[in-house]
C-alpha positions as CSV (number, residue, x, y, z in Angstrom):
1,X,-32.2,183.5,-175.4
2,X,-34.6,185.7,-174.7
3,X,-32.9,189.9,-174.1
4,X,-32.2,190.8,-171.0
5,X,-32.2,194.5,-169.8
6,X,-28.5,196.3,-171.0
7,X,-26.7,198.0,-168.1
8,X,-22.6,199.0,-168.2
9,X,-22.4,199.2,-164.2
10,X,-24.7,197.6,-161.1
11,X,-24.3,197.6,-157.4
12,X,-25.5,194.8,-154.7
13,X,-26.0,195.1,-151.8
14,X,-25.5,192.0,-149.7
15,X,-25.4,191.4,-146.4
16,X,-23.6,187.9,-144.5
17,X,-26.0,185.6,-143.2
18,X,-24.7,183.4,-141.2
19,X,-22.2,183.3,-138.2
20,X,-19.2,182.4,-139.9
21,X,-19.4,185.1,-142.2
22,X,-17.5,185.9,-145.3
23,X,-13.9,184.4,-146.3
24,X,-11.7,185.9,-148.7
25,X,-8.1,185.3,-147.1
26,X,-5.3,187.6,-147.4
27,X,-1.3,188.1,-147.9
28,X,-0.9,185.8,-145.0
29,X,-1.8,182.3,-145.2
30,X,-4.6,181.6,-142.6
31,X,-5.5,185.3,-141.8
32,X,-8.1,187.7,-143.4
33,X,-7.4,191.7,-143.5
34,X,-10.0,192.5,-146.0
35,X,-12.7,191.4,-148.5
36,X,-10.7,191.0,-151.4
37,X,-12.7,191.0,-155.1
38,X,-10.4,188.1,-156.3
39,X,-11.6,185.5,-154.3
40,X,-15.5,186.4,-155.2
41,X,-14.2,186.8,-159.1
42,X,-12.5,183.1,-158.7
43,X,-15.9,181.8,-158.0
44,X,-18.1,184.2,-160.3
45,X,-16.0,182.7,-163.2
46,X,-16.3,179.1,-162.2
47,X,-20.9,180.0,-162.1
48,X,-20.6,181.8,-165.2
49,X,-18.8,178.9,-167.0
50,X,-20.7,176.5,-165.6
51,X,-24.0,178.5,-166.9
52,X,-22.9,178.7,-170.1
53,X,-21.8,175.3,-170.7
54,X,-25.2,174.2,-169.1
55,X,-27.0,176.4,-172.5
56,X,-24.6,174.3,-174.9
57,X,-21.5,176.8,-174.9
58,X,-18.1,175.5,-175.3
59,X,-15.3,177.0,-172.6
60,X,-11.8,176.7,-172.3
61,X,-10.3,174.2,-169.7
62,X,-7.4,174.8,-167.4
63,X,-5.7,172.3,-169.6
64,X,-6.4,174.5,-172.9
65,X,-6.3,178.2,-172.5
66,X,-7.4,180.6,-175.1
67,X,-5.7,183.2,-176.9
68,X,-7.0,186.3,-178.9
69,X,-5.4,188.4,-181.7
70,X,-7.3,190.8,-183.0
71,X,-5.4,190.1,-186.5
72,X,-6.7,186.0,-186.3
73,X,-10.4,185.1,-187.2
74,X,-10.4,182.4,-184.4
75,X,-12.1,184.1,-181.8
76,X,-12.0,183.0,-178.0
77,X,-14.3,180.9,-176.1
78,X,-17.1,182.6,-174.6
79,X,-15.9,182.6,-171.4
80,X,-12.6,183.9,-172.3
81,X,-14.8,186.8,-174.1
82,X,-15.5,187.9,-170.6
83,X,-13.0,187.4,-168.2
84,X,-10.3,187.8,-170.2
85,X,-7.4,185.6,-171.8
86,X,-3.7,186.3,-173.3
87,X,-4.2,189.2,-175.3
88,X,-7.6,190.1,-173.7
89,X,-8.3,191.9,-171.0
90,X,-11.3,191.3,-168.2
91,X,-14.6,192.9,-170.1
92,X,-15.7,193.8,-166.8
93,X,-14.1,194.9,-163.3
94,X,-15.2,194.1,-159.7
95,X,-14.8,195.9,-156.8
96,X,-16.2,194.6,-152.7
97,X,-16.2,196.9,-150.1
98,X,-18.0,196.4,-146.2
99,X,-20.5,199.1,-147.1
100,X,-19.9,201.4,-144.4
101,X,-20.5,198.8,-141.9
102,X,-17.4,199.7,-139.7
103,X,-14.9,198.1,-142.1
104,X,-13.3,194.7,-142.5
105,X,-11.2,194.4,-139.8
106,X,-8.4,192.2,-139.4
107,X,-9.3,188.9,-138.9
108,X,-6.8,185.4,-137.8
109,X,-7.6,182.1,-138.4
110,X,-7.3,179.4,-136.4
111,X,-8.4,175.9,-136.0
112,X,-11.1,176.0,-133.0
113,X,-11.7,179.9,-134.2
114,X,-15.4,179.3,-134.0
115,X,-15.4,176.3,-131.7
116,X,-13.9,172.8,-132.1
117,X,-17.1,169.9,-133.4
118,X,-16.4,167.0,-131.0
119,X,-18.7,164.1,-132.3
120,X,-17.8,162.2,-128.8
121,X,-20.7,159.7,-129.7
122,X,-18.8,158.1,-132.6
123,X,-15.8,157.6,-130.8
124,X,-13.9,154.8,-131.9
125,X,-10.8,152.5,-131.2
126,X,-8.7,152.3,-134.2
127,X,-6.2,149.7,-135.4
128,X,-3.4,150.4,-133.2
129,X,-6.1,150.7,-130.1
130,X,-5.9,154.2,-129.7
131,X,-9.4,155.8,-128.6
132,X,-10.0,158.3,-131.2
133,X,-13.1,160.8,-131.7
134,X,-14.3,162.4,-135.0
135,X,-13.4,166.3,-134.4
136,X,-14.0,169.1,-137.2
137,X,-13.0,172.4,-136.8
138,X,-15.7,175.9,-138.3
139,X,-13.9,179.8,-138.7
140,X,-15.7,182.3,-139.4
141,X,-15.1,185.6,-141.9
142,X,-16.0,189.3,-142.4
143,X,-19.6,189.6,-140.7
144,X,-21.6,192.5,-141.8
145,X,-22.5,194.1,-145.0
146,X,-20.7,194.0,-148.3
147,X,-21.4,196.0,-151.5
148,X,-20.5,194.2,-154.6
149,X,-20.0,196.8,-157.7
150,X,-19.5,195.7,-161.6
151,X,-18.4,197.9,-164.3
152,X,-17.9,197.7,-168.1
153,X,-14.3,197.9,-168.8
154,X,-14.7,197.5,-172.7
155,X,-17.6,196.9,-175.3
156,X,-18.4,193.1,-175.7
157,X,-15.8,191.4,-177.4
158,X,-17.7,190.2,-181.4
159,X,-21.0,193.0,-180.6
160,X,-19.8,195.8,-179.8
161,X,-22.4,196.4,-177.3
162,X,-21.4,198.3,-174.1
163,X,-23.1,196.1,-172.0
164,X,-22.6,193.8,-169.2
165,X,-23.0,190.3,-170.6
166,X,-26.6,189.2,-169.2
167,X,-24.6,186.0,-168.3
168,X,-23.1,187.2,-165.9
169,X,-26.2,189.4,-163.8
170,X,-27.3,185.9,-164.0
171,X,-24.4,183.5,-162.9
172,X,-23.9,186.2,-160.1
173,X,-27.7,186.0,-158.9
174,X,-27.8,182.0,-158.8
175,X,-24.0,182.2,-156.9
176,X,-26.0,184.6,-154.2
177,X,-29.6,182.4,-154.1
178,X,-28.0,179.2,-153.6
179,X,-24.8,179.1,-153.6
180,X,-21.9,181.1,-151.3
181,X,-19.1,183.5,-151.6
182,X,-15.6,183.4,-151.2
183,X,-13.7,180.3,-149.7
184,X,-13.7,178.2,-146.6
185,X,-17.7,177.1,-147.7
186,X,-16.8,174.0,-146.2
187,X,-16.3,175.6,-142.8
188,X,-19.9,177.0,-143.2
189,X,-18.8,180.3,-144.6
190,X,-19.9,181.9,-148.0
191,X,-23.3,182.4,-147.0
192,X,-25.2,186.1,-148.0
193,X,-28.4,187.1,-148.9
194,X,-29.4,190.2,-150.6
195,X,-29.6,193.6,-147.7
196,X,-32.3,195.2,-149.8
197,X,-35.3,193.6,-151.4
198,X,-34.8,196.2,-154.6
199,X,-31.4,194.8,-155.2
200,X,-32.8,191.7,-156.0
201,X,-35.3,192.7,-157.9
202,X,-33.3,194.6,-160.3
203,X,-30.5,191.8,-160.3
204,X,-33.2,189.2,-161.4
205,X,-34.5,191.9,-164.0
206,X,-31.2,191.5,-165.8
207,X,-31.0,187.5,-165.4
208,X,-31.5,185.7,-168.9
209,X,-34.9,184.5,-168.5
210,X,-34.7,181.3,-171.0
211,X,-32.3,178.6,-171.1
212,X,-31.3,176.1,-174.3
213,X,-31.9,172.9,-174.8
214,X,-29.2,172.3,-176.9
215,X,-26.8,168.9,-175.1
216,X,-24.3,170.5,-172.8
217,X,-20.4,170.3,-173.7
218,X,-18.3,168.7,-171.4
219,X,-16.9,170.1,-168.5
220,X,-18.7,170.8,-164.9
221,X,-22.8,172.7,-165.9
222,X,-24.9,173.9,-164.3
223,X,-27.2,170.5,-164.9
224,X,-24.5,168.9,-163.0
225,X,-25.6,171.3,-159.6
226,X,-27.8,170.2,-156.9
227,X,-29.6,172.5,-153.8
228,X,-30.8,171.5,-150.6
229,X,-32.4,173.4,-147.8
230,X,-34.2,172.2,-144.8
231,X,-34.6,172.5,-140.8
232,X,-32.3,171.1,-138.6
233,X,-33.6,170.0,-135.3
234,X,-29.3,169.3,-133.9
235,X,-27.5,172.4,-132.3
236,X,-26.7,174.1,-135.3
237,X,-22.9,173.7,-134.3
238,X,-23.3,169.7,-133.6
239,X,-25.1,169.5,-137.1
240,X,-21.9,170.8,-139.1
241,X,-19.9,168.7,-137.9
242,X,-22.7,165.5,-137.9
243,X,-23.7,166.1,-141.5
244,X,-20.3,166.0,-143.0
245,X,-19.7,163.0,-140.7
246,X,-22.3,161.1,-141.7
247,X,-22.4,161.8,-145.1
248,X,-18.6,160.3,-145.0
249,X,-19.5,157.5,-142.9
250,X,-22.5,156.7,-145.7
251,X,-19.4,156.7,-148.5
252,X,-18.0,154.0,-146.9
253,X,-20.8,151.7,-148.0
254,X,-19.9,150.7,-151.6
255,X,-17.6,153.5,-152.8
256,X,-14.0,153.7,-152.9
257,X,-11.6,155.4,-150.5
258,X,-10.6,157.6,-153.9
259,X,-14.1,158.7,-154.4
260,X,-15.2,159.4,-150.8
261,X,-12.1,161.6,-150.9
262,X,-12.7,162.8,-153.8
263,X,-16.4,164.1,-153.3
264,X,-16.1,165.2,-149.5
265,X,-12.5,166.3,-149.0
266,X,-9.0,165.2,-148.4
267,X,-5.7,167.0,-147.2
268,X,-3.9,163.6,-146.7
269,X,-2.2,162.0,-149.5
270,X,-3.7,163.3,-153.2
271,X,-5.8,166.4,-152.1
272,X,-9.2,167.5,-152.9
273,X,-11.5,170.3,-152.0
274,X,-14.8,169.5,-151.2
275,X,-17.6,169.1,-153.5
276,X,-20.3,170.2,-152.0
277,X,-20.9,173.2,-149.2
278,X,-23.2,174.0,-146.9
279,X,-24.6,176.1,-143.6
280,X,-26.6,175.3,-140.4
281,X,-27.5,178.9,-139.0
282,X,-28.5,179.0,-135.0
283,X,-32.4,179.1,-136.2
284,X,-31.4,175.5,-137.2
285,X,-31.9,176.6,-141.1
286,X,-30.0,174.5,-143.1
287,X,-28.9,175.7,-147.2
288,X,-26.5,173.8,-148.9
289,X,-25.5,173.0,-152.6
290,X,-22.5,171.1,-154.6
291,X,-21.8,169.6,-158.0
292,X,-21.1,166.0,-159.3
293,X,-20.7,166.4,-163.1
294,X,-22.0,163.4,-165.6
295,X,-19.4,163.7,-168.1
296,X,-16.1,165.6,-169.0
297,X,-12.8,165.3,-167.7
298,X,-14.2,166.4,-164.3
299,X,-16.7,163.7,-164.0
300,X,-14.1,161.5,-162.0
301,X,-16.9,158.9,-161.1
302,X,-19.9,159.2,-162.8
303,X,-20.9,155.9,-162.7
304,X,-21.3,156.8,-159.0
305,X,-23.1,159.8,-159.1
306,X,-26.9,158.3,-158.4
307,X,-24.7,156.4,-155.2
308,X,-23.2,159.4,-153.7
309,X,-26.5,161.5,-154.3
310,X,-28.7,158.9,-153.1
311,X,-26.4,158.6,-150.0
312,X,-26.5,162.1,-149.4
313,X,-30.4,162.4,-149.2
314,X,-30.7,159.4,-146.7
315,X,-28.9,160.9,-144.6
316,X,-30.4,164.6,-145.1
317,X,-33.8,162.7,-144.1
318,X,-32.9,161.2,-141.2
319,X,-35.5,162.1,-138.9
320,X,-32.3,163.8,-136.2
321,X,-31.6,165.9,-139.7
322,X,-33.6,167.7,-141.8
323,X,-36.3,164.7,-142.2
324,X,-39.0,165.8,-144.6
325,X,-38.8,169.4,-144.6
326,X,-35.5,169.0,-147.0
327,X,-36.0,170.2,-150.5
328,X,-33.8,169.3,-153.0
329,X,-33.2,170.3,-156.6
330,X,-31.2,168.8,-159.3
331,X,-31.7,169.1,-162.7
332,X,-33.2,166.7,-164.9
333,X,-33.6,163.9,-161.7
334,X,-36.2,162.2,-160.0
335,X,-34.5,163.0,-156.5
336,X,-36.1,167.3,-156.9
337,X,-38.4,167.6,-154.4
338,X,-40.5,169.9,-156.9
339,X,-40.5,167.6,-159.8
340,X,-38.1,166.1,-162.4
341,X,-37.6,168.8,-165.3
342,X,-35.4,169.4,-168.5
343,X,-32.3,172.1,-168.0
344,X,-34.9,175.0,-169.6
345,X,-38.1,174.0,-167.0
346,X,-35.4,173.6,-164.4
347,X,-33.8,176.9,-165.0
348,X,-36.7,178.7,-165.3
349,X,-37.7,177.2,-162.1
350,X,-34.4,178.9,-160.2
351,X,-35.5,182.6,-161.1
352,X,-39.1,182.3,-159.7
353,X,-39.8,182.4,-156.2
354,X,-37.4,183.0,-153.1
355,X,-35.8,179.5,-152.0
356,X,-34.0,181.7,-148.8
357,X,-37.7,180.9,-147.1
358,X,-36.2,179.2,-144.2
C-alpha cells in the first residue's frame, strides 16, 4: 500500500448532524450522562477490522482470540497489533469530549423520547382479531459538538515505528463519511459530519490511498458494505418509521422469518441487532449504510444476499421514498449507482469526493 503521512497524535473535530444526535449510554441501562470513548472505540475496531480483512488481512474472531509473548515468534493478528490482546496493550488511546459546547449533559431514555412512529395506514387485524398498528419508537443523544483525540500509546508492534497505523486514520474517516457513531443507529442516531473543512482534509491526508486485490479472508469486509443516500419527500419522522417498515414488509416475500430477523432486527425470541442503519434529517436528507457479508461464519444467508439487497432498493425507489435521486454503493455489484468496480477502483472511489452533498 501506498505510505501514508506518519503522525503519533490527531484531533477531529466533529459536529452531530442530525436530531437524534449522538448515543453512547452510560452506567444506567437506558440513560446517557456522557460521551463515553468506549462505545466509539467498539465500533472503530469493528471498521478497522473490517478494512483490513477487505485488503486480504487475516483477524481474530470472537471465537479465537489472540495472544502475544514477546518470548514466542507467533506474532498477533493485525488487528490484535492495534487494539490490543492478552499480553498487549491498546497501541493507541482515545479520548471524546463535547468541545466546549456546554457539556454533555445528562440525558434519559425513553421509548417515545423523540416521538412515537404511528404507521396508522397499515393497521391491521391479527389472528386473534385484535386491531393492531405498526408503531416504532426514535431517541435522540448528545446534540452538539464532539472532539475526537488519538494518541500513540506505544511504537507499532513488528516496526517499531511511532506512528499511528494509517489503518486506522482511514477506518476512522470511512466510519465518519458514511457510516455513524456510537449505538442506537437504528433509532437514527450515530450521525456526524466533520465541524471544520481542515479536519477532513488532514484526516483524508493520512487515509491509505490504495487498496489490494488480494481475495478477502473470511469474516465481515469492507466489500461486504453498502451506502445509500437520497431525498425523502415523507415527513422525515413518518419516513423512519416507513422505511424500516417497508423494508420488513418486503422480507416477507420469499425469505424466512430467521433471516428477516436476522438482517432488520429482533428482540423476541433469538436476538439480533440490526444490520443496516440509517437517518432521515428534517431537510428530508436521507444517509444510510449496512453489511451483508458473502462468506465467513457471519455470512448467515448468503445465498440471500442479492434477495435482501434487491428488496431493499425497490423499496428505496419507490417514488413516496427516495425514487431516483438514491445512490447506492456496494462493492464489486451491478446495483452502485456509479458503476460496478473491483475492492481497489471501489475503494479509491470512497476517498474522492464528498458523498454528505445532500
Amino acid at each position: 500500500m501506498e505510505k501514508a503521512a506518519k503522525v503519533a497524535a490527531l484531533r477531529v473535530r466533529l459536529r452531530t448532524d442530525s436530531e437524534y444526535g449522538i448515543w453512547t449510554g452510560g452506567a444506567t441501562a437506558g440513560e446517557m450522562d456522557d460521551l463515553k470513548a468506549t462505545s466509539l472505540l467498539g465500533g472503530l475496531r469493528f471498521w478497522t477490522a473490517a478494512l483490513l480483512r477487505a485488503n486480504g488481512e487475516k483477524t481474530c474472531s470472537n471465537a479465537h482470540s489472540c495472544q502475544y509473548d514477546p518470548k514466542q515468534q507467533d506474532q498477533p493478528c493485525a488487528l490484535c497489533r492495534i487494539f490490543g490482546c492478552t499480553g498487549l496493550s491498546r497501541a493507541f488511546s482515545l479520548t471524546v469530549d463535547s468541545a466546549g459546547q456546554n457539556g454533555a449533559q445528562t440525558m434519559s431514555f425513553s421509548k417515545g423520547n423523540k416521538g412515537k412512529v404511528e404507521l396508522l395506514h397499515h393497521k391491521y387485524t391479527d389472528a386473534k382479531g385484535k386491531i393492531r398498528i405498526p408503531t416504532y419508537y426514535l431517541t435522540q443523544g448528545y446534540c452538539g459538538s464532539l472532539d475526537l483525540a488519538l494518541t500513540l500509546r506505544r511504537p507499532q508492534l513488528g516496526s517499531g515505528a511511532y506512528a499511528i497505523p494509517a489503518v486506522i486514520p482511514t477506518a476512522l474517516y470511512l466510519m465518519i463519511t458514511y457510516g455513524t457513531l456510537g449505538a442506537y443507529d437504528q433509532y437514527g442516531c450515530g450521525l456526524v459530519d466533520f465541524a471544520a473543512p481542515e479536519d477532513k482534509t488532514s484526516l483524508r491526508q493520512l487515509c491509505q490511498t490504495q487498496a489490494k486485490a488480494n481475495p478477502a479472508p473470511e469474516g465481515t469486509s469492507l466489500r461486504d458494505f453498502f451506502f445509500f443516500k437520497g431525498k425523502i419527500s415523507y415527513p422525515h419522522r413518518l419516513a423512519m418509521g416507513e422505511i424500516r417498515y417497508r423494508i420488513r414488509n418486503a422480507l416477507r416475500q420469499g425469505c424466512s422469518a430467521e433471516l428477516r430477523h436476522w438482517f432488520c432486527g429482533n428482540i423476541k425470541g433469538k436476538a439480533y441487532g440490526t444490520n443496516y442503519a440509517f437517518t432521515v434529517k428534517p431537510n428530508g436528507a436521507l444517509y444510510g449504510w449496512g453489511f451483508y457479508p458473502r462468506s465467513g461464519p457471519a455470512a448467515i444467508f448468503p445465498e440471500n444476499r442479492d434477495t435482501v439487497l434487491n428488496a431493499m432498493i425497490d423499496v428505496l425507489r419507490q417514488k413516496d421514498m427516495a425514487g431516483q435521486s438514491l445512490v447506492w454503493r456496494e462493492c464489486n455489484s451491478p446495483r452502485d449507482t456509479q458503476k460496478k468496480q473491483p475492492w481497489p477502483e471501489f475503494y479509491t472511489s470512497l476517498l474522492q469526493g464528498d458523498w454528505r452533498d445532500a
